[in-house]
Backbone as JSON, one array per atom type, in Angstrom:
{
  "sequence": "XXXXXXXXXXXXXXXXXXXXXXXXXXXXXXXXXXXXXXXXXXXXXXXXXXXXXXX",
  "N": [[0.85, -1.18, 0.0], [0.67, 2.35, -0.9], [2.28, 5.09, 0.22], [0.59, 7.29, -0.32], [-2.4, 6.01, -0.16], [-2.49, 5.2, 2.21], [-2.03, 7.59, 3.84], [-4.78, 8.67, 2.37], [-6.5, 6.71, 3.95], [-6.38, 8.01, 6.37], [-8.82, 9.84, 6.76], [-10.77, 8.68, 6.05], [-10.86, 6.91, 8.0], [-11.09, 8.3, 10.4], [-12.95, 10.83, 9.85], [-14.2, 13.03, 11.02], [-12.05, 13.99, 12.4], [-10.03, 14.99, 11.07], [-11.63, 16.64, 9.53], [-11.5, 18.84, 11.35], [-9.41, 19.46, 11.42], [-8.72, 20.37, 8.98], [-10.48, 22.03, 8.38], [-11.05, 23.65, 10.31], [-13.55, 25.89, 11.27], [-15.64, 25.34, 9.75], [-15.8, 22.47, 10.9], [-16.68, 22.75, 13.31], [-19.61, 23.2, 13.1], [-20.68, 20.46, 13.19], [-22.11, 18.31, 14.31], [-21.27, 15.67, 17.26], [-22.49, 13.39, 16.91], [-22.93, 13.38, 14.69], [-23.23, 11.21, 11.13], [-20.92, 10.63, 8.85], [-20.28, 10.31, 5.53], [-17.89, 9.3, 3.39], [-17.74, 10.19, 0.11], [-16.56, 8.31, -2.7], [-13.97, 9.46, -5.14], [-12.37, 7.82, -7.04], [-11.62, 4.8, -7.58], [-11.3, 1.55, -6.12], [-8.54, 0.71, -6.23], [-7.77, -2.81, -5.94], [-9.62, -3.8, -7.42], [-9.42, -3.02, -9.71], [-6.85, -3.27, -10.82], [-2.89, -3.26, -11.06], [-2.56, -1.29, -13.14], [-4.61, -0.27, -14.68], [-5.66, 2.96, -14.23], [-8.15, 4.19, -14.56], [-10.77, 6.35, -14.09]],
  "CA": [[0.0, 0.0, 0.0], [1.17, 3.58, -0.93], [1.57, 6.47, 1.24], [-0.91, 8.16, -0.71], [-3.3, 5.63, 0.42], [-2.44, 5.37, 4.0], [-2.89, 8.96, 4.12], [-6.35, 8.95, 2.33], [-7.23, 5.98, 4.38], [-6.95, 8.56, 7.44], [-9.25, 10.38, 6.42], [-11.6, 7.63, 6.15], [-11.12, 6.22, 9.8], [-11.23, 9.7, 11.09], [-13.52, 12.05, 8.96], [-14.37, 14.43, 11.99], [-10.8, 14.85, 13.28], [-9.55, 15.65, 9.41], [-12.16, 17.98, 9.29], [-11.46, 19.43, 12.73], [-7.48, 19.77, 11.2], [-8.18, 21.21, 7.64], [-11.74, 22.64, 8.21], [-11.77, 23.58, 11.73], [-14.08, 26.35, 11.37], [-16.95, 24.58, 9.46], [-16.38, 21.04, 11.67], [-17.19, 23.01, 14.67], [-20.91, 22.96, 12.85], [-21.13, 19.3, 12.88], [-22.63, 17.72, 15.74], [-19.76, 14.76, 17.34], [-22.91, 12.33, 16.61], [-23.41, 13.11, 12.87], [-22.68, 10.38, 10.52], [-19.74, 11.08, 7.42], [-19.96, 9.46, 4.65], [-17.21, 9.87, 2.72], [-17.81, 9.82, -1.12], [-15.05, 8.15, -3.26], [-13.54, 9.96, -6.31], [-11.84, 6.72, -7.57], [-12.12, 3.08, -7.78], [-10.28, 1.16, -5.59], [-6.83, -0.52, -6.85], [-7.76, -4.1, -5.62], [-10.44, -3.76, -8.1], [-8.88, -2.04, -11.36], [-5.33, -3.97, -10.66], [-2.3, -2.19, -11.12], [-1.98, -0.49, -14.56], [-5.66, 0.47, -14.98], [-6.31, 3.6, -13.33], [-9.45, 5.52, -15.21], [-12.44, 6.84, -12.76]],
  "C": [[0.9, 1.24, 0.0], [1.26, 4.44, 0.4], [1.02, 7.39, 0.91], [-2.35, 7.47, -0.08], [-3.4, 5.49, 1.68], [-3.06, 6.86, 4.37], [-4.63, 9.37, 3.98], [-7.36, 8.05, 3.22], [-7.53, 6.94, 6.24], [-8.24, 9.64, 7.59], [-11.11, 9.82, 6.42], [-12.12, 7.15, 7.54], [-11.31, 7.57, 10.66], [-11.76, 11.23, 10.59], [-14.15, 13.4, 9.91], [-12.92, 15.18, 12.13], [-9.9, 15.31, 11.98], [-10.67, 16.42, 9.13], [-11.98, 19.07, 9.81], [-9.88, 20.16, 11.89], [-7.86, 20.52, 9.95], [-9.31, 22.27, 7.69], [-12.38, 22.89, 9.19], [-13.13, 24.09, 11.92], [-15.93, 25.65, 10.98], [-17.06, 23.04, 10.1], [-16.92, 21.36, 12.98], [-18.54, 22.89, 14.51], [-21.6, 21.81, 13.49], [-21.17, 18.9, 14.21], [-21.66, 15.8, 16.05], [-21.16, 13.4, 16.88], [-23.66, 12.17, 15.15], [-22.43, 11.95, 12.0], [-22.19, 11.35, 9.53], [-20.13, 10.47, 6.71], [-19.15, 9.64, 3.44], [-17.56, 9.55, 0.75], [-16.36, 9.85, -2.26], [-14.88, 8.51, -4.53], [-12.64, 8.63, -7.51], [-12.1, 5.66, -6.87], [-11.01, 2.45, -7.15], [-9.5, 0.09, -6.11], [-6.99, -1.58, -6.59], [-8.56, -4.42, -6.77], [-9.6, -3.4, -9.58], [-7.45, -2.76, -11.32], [-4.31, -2.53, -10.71], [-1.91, -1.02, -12.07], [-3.29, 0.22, -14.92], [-6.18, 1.46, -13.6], [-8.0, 4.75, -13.43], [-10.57, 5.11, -13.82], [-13.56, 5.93, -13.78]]
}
């Protein structure tokens, strides 16, 4: 696994406290018992192998 994906995977496991860090101002909105759901811009690499990367 990359360290592009490690990184995006924090993001994933922790979508309040990466909001709290890049977007303090608007995560202060969000109530600590609102659900995230993150929506994914690409297709995950286990899926597409390694040479095909198109969205």
């Amino acid at each position: 696994m990359s360290h592009d994906q490690n990184f995006k995977n924090l993001f994933l496991d922790y979508p309040l406290a990466s909001l709290a860090f890049f977007a303090g101002e608007e995560a202060e909105t969000i109530p600590p018992t609102a659900k995230i759901t993150p929506v994914r811009q690409e297709q995950l690499k286990k899926r597409l192998g390694d040479r095909f990367r198109e969205l």
